[in-house]
C-alpha positions as CSV (number, residue, x, y, z in Angstrom):
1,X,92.9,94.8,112.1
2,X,95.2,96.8,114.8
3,X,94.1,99.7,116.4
4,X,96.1,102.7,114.5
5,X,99.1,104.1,116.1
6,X,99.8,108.0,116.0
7,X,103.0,109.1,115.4
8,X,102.5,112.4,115.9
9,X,101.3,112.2,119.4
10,X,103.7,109.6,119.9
11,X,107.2,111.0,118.6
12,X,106.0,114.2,117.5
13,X,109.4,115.8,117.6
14,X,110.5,113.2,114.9
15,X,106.9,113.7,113.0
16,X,107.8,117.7,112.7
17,X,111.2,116.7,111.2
18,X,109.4,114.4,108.0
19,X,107.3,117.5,107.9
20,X,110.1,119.7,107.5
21,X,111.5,118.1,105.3
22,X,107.7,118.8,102.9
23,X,108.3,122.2,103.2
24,X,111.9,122.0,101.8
25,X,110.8,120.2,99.0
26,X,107.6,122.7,98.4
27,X,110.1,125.8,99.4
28,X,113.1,125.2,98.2
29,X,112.7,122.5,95.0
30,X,111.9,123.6,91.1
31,X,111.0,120.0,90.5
32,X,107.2,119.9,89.1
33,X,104.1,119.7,91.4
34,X,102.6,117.2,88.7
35,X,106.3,115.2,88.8
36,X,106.7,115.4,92.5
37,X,102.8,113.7,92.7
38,X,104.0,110.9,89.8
39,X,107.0,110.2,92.2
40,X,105.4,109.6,95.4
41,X,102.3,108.0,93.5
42,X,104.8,105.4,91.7
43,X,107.1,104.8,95.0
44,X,103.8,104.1,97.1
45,X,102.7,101.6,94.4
46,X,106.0,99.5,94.7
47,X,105.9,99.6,98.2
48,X,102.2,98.9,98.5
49,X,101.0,101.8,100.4
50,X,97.0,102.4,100.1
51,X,97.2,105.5,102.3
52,X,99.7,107.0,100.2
53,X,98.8,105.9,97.1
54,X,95.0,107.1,97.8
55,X,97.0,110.6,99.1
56,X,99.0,110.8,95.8
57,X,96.7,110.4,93.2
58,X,94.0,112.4,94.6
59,X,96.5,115.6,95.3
60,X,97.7,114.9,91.3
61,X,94.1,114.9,90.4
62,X,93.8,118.2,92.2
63,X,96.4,120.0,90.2
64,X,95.8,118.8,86.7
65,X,97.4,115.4,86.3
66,X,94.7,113.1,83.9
67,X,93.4,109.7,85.9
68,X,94.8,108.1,82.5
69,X,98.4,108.7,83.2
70,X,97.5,108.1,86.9
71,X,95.9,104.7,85.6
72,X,99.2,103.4,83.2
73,X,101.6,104.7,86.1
74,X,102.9,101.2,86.7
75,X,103.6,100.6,83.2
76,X,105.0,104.1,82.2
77,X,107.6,102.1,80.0
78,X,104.9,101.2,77.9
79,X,103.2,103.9,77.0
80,X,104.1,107.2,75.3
81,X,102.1,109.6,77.5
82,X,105.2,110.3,79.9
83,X,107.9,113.2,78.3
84,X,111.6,111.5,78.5
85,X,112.0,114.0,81.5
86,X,109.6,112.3,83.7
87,X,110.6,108.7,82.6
88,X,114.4,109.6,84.1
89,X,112.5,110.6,87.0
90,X,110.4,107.4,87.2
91,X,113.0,105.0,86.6
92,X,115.1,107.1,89.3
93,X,112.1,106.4,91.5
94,X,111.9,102.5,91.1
95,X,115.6,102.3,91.4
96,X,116.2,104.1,94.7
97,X,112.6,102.7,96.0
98,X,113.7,98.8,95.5
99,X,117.9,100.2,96.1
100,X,118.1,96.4,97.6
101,X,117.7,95.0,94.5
102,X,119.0,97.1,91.7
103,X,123.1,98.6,91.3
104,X,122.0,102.4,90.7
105,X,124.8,103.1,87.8
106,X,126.3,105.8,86.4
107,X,124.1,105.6,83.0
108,X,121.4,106.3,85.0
109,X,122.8,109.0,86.4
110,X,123.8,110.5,83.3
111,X,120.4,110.0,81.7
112,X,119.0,111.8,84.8
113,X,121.6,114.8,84.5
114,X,120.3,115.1,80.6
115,X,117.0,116.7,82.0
116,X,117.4,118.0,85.8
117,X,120.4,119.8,87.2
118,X,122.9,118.6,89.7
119,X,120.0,120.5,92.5
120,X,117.3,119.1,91.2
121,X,118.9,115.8,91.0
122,X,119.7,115.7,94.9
123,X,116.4,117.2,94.9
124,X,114.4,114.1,93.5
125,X,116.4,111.8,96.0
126,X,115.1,113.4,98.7
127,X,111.7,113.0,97.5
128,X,112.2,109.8,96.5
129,X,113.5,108.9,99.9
130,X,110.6,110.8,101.9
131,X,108.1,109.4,100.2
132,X,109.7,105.6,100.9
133,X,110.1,107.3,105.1
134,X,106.5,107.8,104.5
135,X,105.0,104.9,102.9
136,X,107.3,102.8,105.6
137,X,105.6,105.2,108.6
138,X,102.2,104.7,107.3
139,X,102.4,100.9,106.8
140,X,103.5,100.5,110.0
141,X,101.0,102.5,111.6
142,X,98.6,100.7,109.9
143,X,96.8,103.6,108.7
144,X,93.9,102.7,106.5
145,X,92.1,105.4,104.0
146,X,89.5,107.8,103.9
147,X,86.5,105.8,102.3
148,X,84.2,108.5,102.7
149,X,84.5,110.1,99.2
């Protein structure tokens, strides 16, 4: 495998700017912790990032969420352990993650509007889209994970 590139010692001005815009999201967003983790958890798996995913689950672990829900993420269609409020959020997620593929339409929109406001809304595209600028960072800078746990 390639030796690991650093982005932050390479283009650290840029790095301070994708960790900026964490803060916003922890600052400035009412969107759940436990949702926010479920999000970046489900974007990571579509786009097949292990460092994120690894990241994700563990952080959702830390602040309550159950390894079960973690576990039927992929398949939160099929299962009744997700509210309607984080299924919006979820199909949100897998629409803007895999935007090449899918027409993002106004139902969806709609449905999304029936549980988050017009903030929180703009809200979870910017975490949707971070964690899609991070899972594309990490990839390419073929980090791999922790295995020391």
């Amino acid at each position: 495998m390639a030796k690991n590139k650093d982005f932050f010692k390479i283009v650290p001005k840029a790095m301070q700017i994708m960790i900026k815009m964490e803060q916003y999201i922890k600052e400035e967003s009412t969107i759940d912790p436990l949702l926010y983790e479920l999000i970046k958890t489900r974007a990571s798996q579509i786009n097949g990032c292990a460092y994120c995913l690894d990241m994700h689950t563990k952080d959702a672990l830390k602040i309550g969420e159950t390894s079960q829900r973690l576990f039927l993420l992929s398949a939160w269609r099929e299962t009744s352990l997700f509210t309607d409020k984080e299924k919006a959020a979820l199909e949100l997620t897998e629409q803007v993650t895999q935007i090449s593929q899918v027409i993002i339409d106004e139902d969806l929109h709609d449905l999304v509007l029936k549980h988050f406001t017009e903030k929180e809304f703009a809200d979870l595209i910017i975490i949707i889209n971070q964690i899609n600028a991070w899972n594309r960072i990490n990839i390419t800078m073929l980090n791999d994970i922790d295995h020391s746990y």
